[in-house]
VEXRO-130359 format. One record per atom (N, C-alpha, C, O, CB): residue number from 1; atom name; x, y, z; residue in one letter. Coordinates in steps of 0.1 Angstrom, whole numbers, always signed. Glycine has a CB too. Example, Ala and Ser with C-alpha at 12.3 -4.5 7.8 and 13.67 -1.06 7.14 Angstrom:
// residues 2
PT   resi   name      px      py      pz   resn
PT      1      N    +132     -57     +78      A
PT      1     CA    +123     -45     +78      A
PT      1      C    +132     -33     +78      A
PT      1      O    +142     -33     +85      A
PT      1     CB    +113     -45     +90      A
PT      2      N    +128     -22     +71      S
PT      2     CA    +137     -11     +71      S
PT      2      C    +129      +0     +79      S
PT      2      O    +134     +11     +80      S
PT      2     CB    +141      -6     +57      S
//
This chain:
// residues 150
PT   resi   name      px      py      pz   resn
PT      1      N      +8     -12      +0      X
PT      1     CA      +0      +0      +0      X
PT      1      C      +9     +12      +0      X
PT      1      O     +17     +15      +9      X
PT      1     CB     -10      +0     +12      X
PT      2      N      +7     +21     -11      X
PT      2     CA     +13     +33      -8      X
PT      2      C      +2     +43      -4      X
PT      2      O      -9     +38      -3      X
PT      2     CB     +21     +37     -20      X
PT      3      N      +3     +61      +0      X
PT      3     CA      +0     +68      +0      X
PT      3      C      +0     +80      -5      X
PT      3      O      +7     +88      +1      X
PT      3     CB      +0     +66      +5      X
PT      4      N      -6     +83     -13      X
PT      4     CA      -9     +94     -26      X
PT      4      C      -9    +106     -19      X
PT      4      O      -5    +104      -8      X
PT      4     CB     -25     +93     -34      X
PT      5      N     -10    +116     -22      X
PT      5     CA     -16    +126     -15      X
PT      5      C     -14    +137     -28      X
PT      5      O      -4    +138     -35      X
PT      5     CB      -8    +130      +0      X
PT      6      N     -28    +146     -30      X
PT      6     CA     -29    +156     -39      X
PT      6      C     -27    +170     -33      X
PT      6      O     -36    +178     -30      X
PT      6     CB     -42    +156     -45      X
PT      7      N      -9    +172     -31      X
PT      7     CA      -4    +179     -23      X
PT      7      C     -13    +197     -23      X
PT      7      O     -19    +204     -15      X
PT      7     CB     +10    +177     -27      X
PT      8      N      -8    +197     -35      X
PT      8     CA     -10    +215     -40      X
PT      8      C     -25    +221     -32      X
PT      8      O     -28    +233     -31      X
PT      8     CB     -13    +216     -62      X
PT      9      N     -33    +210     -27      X
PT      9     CA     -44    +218     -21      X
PT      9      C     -44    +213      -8      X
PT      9      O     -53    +218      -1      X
PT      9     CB     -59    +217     -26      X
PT     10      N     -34    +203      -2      X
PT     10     CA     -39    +196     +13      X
PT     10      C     -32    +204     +22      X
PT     10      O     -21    +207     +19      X
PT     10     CB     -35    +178     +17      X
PT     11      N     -39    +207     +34      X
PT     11     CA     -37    +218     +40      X
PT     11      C     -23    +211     +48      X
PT     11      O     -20    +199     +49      X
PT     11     CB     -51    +224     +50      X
PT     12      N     -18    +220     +53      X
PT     12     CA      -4    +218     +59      X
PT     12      C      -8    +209     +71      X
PT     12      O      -4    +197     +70      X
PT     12     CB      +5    +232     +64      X
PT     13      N     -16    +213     +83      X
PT     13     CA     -18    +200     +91      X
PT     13      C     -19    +189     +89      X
PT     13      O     -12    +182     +97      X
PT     13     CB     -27    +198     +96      X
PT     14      N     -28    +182     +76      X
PT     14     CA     -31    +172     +74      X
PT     14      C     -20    +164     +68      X
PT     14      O     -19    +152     +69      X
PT     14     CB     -42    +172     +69      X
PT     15      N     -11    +171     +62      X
PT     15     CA      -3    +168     +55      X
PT     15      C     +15    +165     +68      X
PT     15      O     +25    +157     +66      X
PT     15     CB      -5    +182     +43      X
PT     16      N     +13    +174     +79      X
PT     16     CA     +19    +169     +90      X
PT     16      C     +17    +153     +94      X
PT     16      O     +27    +145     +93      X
PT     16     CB     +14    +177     +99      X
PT     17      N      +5    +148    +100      X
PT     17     CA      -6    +137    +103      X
PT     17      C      +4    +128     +93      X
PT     17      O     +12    +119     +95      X
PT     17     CB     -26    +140     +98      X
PT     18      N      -3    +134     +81      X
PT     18     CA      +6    +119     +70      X
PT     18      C     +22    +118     +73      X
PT     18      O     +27    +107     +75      X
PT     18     CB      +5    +122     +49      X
PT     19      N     +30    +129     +74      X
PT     19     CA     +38    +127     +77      X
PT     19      C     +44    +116     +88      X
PT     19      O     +54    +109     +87      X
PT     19     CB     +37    +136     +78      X
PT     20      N     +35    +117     +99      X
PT     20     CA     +40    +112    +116      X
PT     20      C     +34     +94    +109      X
PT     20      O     +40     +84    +110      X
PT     20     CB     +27    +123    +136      X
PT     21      N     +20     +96    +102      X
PT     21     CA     +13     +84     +99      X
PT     21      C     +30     +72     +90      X
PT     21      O     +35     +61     +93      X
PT     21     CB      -4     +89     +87      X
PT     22      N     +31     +78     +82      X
PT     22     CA     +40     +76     +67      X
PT     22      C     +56     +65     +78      X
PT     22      O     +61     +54     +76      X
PT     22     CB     +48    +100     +57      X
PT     23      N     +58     +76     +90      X
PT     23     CA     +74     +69     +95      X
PT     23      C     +67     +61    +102      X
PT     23      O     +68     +50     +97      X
PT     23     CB     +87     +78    +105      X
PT     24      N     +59     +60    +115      X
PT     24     CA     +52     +51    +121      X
PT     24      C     +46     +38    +114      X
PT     24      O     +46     +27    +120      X
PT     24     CB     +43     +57    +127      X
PT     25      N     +41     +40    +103      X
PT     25     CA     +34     +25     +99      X
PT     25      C     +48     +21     +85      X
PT     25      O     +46     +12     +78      X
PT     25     CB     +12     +27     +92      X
PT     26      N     +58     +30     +84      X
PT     26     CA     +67     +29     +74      X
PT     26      C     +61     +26     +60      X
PT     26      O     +65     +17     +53      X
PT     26     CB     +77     +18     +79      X
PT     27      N     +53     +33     +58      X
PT     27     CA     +43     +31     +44      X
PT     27      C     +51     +41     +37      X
PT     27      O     +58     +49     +43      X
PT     27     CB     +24     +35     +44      X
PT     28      N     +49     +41     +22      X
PT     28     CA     +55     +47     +17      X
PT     28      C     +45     +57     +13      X
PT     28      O     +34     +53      +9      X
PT     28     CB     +63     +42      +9      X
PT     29      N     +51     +76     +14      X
PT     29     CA     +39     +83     +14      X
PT     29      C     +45     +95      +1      X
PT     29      O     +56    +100      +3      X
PT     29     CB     +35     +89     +31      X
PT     30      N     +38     +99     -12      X
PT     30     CA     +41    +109     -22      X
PT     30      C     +33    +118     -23      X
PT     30      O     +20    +117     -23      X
PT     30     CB     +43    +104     -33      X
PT     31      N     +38    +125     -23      X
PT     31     CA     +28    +139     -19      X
PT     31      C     +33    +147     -40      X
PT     31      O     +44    +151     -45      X
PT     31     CB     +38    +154      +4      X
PT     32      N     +20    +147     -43      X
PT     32     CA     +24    +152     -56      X
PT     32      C     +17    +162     -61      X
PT     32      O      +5    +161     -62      X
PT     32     CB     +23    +143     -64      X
PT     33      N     +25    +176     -66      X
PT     33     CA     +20    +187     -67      X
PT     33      C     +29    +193     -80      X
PT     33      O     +39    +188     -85      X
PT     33     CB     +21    +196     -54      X
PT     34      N     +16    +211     -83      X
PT     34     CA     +27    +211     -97      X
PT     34      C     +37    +223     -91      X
PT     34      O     +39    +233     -98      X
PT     34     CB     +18    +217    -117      X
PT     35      N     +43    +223     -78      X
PT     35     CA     +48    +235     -75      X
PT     35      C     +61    +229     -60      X
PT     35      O     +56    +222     -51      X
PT     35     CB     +34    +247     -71      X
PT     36      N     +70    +232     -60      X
PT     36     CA     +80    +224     -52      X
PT     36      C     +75    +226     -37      X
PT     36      O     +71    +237     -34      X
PT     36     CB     +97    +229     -56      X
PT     37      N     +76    +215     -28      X
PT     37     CA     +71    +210     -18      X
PT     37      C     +83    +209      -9      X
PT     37      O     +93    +205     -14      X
PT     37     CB     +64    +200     -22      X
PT     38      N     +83    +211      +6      X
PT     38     CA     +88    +204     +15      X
PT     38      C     +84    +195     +22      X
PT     38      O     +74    +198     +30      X
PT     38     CB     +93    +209     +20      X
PT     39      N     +91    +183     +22      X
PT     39     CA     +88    +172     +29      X
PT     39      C    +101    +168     +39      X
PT     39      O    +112    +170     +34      X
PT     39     CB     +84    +160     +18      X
PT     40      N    +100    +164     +54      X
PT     40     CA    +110    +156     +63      X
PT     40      C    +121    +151     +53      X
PT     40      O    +121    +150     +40      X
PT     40     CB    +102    +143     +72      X
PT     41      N    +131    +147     +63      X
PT     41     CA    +138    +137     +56      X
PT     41      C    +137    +125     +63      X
PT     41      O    +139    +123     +75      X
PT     41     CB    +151    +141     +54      X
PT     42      N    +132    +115     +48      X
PT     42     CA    +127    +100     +53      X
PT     42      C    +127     +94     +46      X
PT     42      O    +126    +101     +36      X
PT     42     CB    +116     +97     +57      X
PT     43      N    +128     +81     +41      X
PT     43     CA    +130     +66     +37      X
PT     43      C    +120     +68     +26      X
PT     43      O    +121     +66     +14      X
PT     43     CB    +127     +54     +49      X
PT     44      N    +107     +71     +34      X
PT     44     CA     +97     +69     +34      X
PT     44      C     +86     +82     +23      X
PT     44      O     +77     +78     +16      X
PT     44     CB     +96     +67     +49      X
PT     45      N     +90     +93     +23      X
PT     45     CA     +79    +101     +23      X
PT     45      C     +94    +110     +14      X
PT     45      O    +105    +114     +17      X
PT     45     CB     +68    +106     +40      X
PT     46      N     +82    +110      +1      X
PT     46     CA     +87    +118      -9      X
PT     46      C     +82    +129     -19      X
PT     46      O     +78    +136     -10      X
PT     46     CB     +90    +113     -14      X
PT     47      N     +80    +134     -28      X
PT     47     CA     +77    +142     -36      X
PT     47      C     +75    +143     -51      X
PT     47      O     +85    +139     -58      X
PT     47     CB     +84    +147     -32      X
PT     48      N     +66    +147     -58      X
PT     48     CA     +68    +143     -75      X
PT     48      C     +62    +156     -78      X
PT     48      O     +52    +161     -73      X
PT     48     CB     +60    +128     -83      X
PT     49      N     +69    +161     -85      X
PT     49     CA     +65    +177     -94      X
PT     49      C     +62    +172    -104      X
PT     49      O     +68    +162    -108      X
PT     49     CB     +77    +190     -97      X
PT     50      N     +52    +178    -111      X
PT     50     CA     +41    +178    -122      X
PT     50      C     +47    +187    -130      X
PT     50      O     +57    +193    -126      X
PT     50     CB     +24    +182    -119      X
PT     51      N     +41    +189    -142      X
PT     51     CA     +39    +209    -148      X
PT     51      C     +25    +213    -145      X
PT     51      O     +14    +207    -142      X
PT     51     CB     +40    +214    -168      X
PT     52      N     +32    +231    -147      X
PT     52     CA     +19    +233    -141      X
PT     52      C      +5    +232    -150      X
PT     52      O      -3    +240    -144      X
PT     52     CB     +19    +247    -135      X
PT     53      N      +2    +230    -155      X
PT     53     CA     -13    +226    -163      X
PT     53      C     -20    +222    -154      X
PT     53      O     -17    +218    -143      X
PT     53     CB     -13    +215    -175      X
PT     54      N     -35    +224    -160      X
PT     54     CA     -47    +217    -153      X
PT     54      C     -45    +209    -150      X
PT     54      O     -40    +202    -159      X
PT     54     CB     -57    +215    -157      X
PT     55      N     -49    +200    -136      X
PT     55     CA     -49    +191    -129      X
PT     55      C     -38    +179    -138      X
PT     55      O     -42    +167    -141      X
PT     55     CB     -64    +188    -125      X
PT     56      N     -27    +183    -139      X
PT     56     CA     -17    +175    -143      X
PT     56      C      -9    +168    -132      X
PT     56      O      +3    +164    -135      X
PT     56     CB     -10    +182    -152      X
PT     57      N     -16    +167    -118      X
PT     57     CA     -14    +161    -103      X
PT     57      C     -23    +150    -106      X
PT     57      O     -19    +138    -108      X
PT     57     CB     -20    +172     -88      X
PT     58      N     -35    +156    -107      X
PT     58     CA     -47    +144    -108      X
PT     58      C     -40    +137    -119      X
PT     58      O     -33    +129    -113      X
PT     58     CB     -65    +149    -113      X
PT     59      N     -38    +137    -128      X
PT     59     CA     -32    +130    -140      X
PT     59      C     -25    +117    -133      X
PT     59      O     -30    +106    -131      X
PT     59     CB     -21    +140    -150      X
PT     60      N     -13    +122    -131      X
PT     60     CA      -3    +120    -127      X
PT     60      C      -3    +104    -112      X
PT     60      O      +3     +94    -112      X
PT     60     CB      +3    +136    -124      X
PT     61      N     -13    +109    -100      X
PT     61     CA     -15    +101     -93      X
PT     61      C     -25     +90     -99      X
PT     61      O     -24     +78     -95      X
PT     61     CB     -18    +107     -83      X
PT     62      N     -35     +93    -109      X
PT     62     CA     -45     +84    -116      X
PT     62      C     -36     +76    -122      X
PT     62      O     -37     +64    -121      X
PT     62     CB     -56     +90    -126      X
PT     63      N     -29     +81    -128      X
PT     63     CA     -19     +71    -139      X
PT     63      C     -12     +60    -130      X
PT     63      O     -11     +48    -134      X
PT     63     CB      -3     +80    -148      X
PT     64      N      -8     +63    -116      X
PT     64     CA      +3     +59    -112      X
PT     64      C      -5     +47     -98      X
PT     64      O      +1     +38     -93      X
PT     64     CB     +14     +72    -108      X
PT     65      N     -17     +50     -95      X
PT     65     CA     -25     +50     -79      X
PT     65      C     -24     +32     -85      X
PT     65      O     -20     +29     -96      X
PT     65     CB     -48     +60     -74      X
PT     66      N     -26     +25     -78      X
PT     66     CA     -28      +9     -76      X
PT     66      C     -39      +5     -65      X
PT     66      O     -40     +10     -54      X
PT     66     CB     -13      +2     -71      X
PT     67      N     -48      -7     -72      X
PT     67     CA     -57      -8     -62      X
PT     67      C     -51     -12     -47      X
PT     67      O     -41     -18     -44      X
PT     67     CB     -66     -19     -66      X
PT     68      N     -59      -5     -39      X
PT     68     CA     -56     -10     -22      X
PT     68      C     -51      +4     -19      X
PT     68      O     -55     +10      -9      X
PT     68     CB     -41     -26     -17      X
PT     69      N     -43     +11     -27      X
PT     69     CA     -37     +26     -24      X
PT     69      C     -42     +36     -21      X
PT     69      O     -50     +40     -30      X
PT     69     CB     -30     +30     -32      X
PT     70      N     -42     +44     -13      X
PT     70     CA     -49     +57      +0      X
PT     70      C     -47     +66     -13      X
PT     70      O     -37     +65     -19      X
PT     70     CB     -38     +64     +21      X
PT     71      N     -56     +75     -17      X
PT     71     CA     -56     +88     -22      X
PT     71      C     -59     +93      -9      X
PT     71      O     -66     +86      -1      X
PT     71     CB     -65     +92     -34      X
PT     72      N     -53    +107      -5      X
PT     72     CA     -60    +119      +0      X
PT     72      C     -59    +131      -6      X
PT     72      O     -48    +138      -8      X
PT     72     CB     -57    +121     +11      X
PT     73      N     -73    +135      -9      X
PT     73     CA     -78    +145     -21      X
PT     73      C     -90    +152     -15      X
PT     73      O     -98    +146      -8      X
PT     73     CB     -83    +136     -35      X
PT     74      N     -93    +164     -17      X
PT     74     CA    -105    +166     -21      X
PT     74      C    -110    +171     -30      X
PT     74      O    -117    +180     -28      X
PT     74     CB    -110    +170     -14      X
PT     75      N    -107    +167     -47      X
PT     75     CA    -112    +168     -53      X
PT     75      C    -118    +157     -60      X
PT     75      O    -112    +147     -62      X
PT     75     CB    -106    +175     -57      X
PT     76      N    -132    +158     -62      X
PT     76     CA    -142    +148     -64      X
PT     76      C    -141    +141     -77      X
PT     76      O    -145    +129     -77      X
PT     76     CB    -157    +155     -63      X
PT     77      N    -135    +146     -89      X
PT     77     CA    -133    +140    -104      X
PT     77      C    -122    +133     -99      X
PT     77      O    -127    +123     -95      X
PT     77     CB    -130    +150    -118      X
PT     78      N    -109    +133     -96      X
PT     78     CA     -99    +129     -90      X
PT     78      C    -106    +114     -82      X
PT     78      O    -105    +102     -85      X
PT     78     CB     -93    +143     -79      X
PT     79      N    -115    +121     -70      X
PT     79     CA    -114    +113     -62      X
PT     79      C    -122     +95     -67      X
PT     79      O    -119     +84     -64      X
PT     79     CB    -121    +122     -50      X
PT     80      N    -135    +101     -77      X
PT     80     CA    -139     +92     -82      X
PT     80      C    -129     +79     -95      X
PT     80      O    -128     +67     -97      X
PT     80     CB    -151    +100     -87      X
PT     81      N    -122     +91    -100      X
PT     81     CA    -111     +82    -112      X
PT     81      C    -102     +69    -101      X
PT     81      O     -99     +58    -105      X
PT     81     CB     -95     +97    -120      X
PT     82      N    -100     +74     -90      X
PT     82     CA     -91     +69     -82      X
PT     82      C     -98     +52     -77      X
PT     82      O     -92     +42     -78      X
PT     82     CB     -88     +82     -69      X
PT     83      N    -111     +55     -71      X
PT     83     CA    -121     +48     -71      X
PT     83      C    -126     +37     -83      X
PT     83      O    -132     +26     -80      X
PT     83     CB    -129     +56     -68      X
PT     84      N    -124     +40     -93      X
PT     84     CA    -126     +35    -106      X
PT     84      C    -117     +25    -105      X
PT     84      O    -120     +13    -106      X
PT     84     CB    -124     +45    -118      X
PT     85      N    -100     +31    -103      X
PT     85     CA     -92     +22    -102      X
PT     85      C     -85     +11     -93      X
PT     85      O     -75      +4     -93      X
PT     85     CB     -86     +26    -105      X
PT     86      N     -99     +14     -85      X
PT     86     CA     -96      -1     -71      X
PT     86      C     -87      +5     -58      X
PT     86      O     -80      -1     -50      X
PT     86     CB     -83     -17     -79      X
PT     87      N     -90     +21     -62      X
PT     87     CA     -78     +31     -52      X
PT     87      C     -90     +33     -39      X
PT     87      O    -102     +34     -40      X
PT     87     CB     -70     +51     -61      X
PT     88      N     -82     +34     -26      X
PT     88     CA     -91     +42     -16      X
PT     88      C     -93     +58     -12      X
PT     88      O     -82     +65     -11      X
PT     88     CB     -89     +37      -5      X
PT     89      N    -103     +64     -10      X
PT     89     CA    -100     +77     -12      X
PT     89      C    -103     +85      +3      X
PT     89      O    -113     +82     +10      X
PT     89     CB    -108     +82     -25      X
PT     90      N     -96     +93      +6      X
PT     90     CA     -99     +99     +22      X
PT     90      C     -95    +112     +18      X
PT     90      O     -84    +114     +12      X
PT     90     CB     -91     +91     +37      X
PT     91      N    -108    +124     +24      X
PT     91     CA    -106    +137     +20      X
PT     91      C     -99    +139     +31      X
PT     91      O     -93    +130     +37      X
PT     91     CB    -118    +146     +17      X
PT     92      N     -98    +156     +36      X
PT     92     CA     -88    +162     +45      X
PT     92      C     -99    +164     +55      X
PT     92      O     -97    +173     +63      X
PT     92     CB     -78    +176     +39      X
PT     93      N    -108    +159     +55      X
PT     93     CA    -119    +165     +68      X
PT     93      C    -121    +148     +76      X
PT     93      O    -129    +146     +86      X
PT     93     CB    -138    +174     +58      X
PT     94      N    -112    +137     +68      X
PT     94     CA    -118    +122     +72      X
PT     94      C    -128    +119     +72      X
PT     94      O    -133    +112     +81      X
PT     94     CB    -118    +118     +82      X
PT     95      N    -137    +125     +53      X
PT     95     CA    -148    +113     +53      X
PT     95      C    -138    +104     +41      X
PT     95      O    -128    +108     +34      X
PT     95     CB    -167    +118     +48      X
PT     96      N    -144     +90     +41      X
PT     96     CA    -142     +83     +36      X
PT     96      C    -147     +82     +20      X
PT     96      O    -156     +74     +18      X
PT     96     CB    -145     +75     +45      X
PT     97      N    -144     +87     +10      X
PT     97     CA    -153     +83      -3      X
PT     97      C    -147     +73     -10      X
PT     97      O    -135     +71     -12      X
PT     97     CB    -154     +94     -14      X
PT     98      N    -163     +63     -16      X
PT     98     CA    -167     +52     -19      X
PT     98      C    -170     +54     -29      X
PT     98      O    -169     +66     -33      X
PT     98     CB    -176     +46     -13      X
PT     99      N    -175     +41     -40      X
PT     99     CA    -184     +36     -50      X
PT     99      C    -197     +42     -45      X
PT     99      O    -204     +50     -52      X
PT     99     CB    -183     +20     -52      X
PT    100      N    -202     +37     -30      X
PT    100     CA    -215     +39     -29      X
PT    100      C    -216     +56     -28      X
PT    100      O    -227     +61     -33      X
PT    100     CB    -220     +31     -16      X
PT    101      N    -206     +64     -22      X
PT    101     CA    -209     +80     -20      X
PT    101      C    -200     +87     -28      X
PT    101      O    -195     +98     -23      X
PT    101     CB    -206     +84      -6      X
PT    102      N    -198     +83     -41      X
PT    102     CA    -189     +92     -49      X
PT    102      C    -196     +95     -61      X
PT    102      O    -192    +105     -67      X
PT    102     CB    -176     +85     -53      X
PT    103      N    -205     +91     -65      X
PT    103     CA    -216     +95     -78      X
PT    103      C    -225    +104     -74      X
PT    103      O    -230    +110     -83      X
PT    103     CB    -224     +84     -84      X
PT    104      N    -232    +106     -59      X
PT    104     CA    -241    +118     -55      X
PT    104      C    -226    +127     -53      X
PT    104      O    -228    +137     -61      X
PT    104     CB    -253    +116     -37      X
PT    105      N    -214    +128     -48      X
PT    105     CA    -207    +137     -47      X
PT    105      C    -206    +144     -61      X
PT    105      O    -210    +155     -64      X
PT    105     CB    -196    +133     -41      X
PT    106      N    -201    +136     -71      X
PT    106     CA    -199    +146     -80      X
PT    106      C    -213    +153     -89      X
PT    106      O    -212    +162     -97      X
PT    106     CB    -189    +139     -90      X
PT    107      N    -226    +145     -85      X
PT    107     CA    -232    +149     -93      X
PT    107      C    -237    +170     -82      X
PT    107      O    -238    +181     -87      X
PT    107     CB    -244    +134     -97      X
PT    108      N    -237    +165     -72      X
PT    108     CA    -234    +179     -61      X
PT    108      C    -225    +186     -65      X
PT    108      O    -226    +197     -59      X
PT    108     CB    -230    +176     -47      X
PT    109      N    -213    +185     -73      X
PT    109     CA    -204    +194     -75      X
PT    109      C    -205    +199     -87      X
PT    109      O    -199    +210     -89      X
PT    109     CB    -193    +190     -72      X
PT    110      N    -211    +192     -98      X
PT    110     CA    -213    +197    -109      X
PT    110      C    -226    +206    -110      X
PT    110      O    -226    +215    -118      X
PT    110     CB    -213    +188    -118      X
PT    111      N    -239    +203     -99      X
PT    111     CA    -246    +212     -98      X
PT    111      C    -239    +225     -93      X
PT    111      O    -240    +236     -98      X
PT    111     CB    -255    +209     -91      X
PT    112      N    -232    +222     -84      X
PT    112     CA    -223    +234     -75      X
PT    112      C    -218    +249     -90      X
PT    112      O    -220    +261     -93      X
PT    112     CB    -202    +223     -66      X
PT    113      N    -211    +237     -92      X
PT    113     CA    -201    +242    -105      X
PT    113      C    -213    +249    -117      X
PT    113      O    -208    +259    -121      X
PT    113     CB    -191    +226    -113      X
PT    114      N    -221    +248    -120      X
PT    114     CA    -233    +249    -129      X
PT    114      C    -237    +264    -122      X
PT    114      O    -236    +274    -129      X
PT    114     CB    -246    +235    -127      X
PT    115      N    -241    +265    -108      X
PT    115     CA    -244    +276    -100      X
PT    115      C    -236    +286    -103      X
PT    115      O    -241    +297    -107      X
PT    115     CB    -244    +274     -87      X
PT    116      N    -222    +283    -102      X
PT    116     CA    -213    +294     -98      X
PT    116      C    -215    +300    -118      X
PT    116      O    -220    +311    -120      X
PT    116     CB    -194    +288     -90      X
PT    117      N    -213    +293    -127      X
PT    117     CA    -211    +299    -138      X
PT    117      C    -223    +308    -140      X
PT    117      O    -222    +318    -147      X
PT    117     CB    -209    +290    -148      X
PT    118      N    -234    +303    -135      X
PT    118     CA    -244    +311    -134      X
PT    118      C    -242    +327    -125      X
PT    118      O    -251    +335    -127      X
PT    118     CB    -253    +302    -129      X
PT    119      N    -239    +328    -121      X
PT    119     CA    -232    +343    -109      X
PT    119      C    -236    +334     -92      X
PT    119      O    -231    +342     -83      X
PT    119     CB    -246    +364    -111      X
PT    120      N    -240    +326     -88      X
PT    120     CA    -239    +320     -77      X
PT    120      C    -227    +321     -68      X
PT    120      O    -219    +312     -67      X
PT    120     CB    -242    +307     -79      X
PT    121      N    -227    +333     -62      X
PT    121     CA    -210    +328     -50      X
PT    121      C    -219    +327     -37      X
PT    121      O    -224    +334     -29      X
PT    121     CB    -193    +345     -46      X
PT    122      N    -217    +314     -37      X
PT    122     CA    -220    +303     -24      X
PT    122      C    -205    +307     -14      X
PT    122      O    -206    +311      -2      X
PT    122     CB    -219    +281     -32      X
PT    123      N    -196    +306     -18      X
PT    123     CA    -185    +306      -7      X
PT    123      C    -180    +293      -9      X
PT    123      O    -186    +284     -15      X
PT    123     CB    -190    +309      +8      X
PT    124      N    -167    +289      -3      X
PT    124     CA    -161    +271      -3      X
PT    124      C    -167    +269      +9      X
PT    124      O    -177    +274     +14      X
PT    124     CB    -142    +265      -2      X
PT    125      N    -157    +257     +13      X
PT    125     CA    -164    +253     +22      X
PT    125      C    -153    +260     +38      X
PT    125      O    -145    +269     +37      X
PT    125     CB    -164    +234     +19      X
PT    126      N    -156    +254     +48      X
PT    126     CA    -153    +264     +62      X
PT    126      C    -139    +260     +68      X
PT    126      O    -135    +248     +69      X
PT    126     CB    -165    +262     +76      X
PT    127      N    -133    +269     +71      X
PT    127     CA    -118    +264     +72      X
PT    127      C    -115    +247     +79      X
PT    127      O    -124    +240     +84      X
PT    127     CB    -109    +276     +83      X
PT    128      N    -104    +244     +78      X
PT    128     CA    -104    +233     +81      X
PT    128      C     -94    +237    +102      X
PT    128      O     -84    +243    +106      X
PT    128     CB     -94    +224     +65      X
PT    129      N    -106    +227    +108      X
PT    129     CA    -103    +230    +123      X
PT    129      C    -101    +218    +130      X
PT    129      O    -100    +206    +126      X
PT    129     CB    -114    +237    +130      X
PT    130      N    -100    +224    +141      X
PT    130     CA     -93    +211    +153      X
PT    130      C    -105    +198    +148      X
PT    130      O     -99    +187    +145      X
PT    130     CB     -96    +218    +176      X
PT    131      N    -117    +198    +148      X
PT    131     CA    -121    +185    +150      X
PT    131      C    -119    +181    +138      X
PT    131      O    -110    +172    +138      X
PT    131     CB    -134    +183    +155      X
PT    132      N    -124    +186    +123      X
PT    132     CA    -115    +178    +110      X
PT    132      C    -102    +171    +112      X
PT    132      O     -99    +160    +107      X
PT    132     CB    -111    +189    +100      X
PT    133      N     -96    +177    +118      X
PT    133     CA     -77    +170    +120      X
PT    133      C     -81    +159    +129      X
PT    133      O     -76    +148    +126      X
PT    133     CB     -63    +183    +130      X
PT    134      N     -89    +159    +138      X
PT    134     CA     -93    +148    +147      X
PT    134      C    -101    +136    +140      X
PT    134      O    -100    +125    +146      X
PT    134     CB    -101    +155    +159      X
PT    135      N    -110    +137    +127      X
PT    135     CA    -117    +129    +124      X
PT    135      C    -108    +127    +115      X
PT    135      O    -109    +115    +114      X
PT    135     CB    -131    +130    +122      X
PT    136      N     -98    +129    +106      X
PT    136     CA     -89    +128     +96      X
PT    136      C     -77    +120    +103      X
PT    136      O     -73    +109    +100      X
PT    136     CB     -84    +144     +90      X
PT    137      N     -74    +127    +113      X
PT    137     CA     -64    +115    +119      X
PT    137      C     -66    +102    +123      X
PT    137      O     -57     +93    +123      X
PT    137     CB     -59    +119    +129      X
PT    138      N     -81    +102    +128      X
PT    138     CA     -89     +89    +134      X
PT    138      C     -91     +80    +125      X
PT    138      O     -87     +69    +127      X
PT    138     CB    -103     +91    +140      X
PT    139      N     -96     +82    +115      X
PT    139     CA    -101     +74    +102      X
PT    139      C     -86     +67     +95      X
PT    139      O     -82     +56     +92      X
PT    139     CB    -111     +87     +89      X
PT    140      N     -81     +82     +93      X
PT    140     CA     -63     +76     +90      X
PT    140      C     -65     +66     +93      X
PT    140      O     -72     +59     +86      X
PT    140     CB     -49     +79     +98      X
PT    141      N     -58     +61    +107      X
PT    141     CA     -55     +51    +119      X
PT    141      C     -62     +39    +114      X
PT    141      O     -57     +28    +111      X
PT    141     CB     -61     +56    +134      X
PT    142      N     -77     +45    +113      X
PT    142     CA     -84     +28    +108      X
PT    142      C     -80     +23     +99      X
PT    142      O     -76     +12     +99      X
PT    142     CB     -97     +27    +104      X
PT    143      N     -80     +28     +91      X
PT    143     CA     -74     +27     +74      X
PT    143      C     -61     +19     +75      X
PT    143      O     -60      +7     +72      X
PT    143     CB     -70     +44     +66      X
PT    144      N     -52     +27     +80      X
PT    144     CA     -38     +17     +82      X
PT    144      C     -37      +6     +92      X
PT    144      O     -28      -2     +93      X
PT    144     CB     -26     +26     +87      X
PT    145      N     -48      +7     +99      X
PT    145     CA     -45      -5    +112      X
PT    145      C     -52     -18     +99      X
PT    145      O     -46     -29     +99      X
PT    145     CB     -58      -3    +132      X
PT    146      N     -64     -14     +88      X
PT    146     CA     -66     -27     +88      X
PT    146      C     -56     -30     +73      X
PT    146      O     -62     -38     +66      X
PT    146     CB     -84     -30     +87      X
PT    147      N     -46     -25     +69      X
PT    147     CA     -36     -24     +60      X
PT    147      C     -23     -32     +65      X
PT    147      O     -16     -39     +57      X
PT    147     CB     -34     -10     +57      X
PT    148      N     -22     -31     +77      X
PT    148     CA      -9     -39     +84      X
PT    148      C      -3     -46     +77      X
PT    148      O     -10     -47     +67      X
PT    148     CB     -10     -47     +94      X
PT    149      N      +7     -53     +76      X
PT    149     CA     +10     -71     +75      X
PT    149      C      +7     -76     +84      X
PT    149      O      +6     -70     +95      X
PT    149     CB     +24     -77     +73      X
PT    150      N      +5     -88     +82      X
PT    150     CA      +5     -98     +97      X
PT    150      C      -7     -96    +102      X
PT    150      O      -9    -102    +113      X
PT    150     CB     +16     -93    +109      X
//
């Protein structure tokens, strides 16, 4: 099992979490973005620069994800391609997206997306806080506990 991560938008906390998660369970963790990144120095946890073009991240992890392998994303086209390919997907807030909850998501975001071209400013969504990091880190945990060897 490796661990994906769609760096260029995952907020720096969460991206800590994977960090501490990545040396502790010694998984190998790539954080891939189209703009240079710092990551620890580790065995374990590395980096892949894109160009910058449209989601040439998403590209890049879709091409590369293998079933059983953690995306963390929240982008919903991303997240579903990943899903397609037998990948697991966990946003930055720790919900879990599925087969079963990934086709109302995107079809919610293309309405979303439909609004805004229309003049609709809704706003994003609300910063990311202490309990997100707490349900993101929790779900982590599950995720890798049932991934182990042995």
């Amino acid at each position: 099992m490796e661990i994906w991560v769609d760096a260029d938008a995952c907020p720096r906390p969460i991206k800590e979490i994977l960090f501490r998660a990545a040396e502790r369970c010694r998984l190998p963790l790539i954080l891939v973005a189209n703009q240079p990144l710092r990551t620890p120095p580790s065995p374990y946890i590395r980096s892949v620069r894109v160009g910058s073009g449209l989601d040439e991240a998403d590209r890049e992890i879709v091409r590369r994800v293998a079933p059983g392998d953690l995306v963390v994303t929240a982008d919903i086209p991303l997240a579903a391609a990943v899903i397609d390919r037998g990948g697991v997907v966990l946003d930055p807030r720790g919900e879990l997206l599925t087969a079963d909850n990934i086709r109302e998501r995107l079809t919610v975001r293309n309405l979303l997306d439909e609004m805004r071209g229309s003049g609709f400013e809704g706003g994003g969504p609300p910063a990311l806080g202490p309990k997100d990091r707490q349900a993101f880190a929790n779900r982590l945990d599950s995720l890798l506990a049932r991934h182990r060897p042995g």
